[in-house]
C-alpha positions, 0 to 999 in steps of 0.5 A, spaced: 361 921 284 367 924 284 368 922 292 366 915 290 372 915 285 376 917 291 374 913 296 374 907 292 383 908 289 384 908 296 380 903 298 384 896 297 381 892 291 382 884 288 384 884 280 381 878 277 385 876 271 381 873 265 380 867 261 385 867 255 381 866 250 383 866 242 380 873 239 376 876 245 379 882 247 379 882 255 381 885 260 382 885 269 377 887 272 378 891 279 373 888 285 372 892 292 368 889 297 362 894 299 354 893 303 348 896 299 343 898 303 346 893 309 347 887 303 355 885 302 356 886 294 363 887 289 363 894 286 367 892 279 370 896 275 372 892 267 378 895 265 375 895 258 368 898 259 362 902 255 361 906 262 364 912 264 366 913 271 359 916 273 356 907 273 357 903 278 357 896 278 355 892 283 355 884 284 352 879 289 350 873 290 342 874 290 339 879 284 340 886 288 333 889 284 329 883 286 332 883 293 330 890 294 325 892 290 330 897 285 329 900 278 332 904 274 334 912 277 333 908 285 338 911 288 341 907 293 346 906 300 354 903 299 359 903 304 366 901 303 367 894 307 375 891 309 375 885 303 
C-alpha cells in the first residue's frame, strides 16, 4: 500500500469542494482518475474519513461489485490514468 500511496501524491488529482451545510462537518474530498480491472473509476480520498490509508475508495458510473463479480477481500487491478 505503500507504493499506491506514492503514486498516487504524484499522480494529478481534482478536489471537490463540499456543500456548506449548517452543522455538518465536511470536508474536500481528492479524486484521481484510475481503470479497475480495464473499467475508468475515481480513486477518492475524503479528507475527513474513518478509514486509514490501507482503504481504497473507488467510484464509477455503474456498481463495480455487480459489474465484476466482487466481495469483499476480492482483490483487484487499478491503473492510474491521465485525468
Amino acid at each position: 500500500m505503500d507504493l499506491f500511496n506514492k503514486c498516487l501524491r504524484e499522480s494529478p488529482k481534482t478536489v471537490i469542494e463540499p456543500p456548506r451545510i449548517e452543522g455538518a462537518r465536511l470536508a474536500p474530498v481528492e479524486a484521481y482518475p484510475a481503470f479497475m480491472n480495464g473499467y475508468p473509476v475515481w480513486i477518492v480520498r475524503p479528507q475527513i474519513t474513518v478509514y486509514k490509508r490501507d482503504v481504497a475508495e473507488l467510484v464509477a458510473d455503474a456498481r463495480l461489485r455487480d459489474l465484476f463479480g466482487l466481495k469483499d477481500g476480492d482483490k483487484v487491478e487499478i491503473e492510474l490514468r491521465d485525468p
